[in-house]
Residue, then its C-alpha position, 0 to 999 in steps of 0.5 A: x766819438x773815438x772812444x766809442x767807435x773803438x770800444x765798439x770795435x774792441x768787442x771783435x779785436x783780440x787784445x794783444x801789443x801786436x793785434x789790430x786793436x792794438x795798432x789803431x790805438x797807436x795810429x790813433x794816437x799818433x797820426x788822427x788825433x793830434x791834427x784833428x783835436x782842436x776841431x769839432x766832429x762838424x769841421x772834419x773833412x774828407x781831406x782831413x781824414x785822407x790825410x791820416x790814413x796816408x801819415x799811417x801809411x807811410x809811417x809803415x804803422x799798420x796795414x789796415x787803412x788798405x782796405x778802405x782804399x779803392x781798386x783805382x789806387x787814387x784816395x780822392x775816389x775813396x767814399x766816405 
């Protein structure tokens, strides 16, 4: 499923070590699929994905998990 979605997303993001698509790839890597790899797409909660966006976050990785949190400041707001 990652494959796909990034591929999809890959058409609209420039290549390039410092362009977004090249920092999904890494946060990726290192903080989404590592936690969440022996689990099928069904297992996979809210809370799990909550949980990655703030390992990104405060690892400093990449700015782009903000734009998905709402105005309040609170992640347990956030639809999904």
């Amino acid at each position: 499923m990652y494959e796909k979605w990034l591929a999809y997303r890959a058409l609209a993001l420039e290549e390039g070590r410092q362009s977004t698509l090249a920092q999904i790839r890494r946060a990726f890597k290192k903080d989404v699929i590592p936690p969440l790899r022996q689990m099928t797409i069904h297992e996979i909660t809210r809370h799990h994905l909550l949980e990655a966006v703030g390992r990104i976050e405060s690892a400093g990785r990449c700015r782009w998990p903000r734009r998905f949190a709402p105005s309040s400041g609170s992640c347990s707001d956030m639809p999904m």
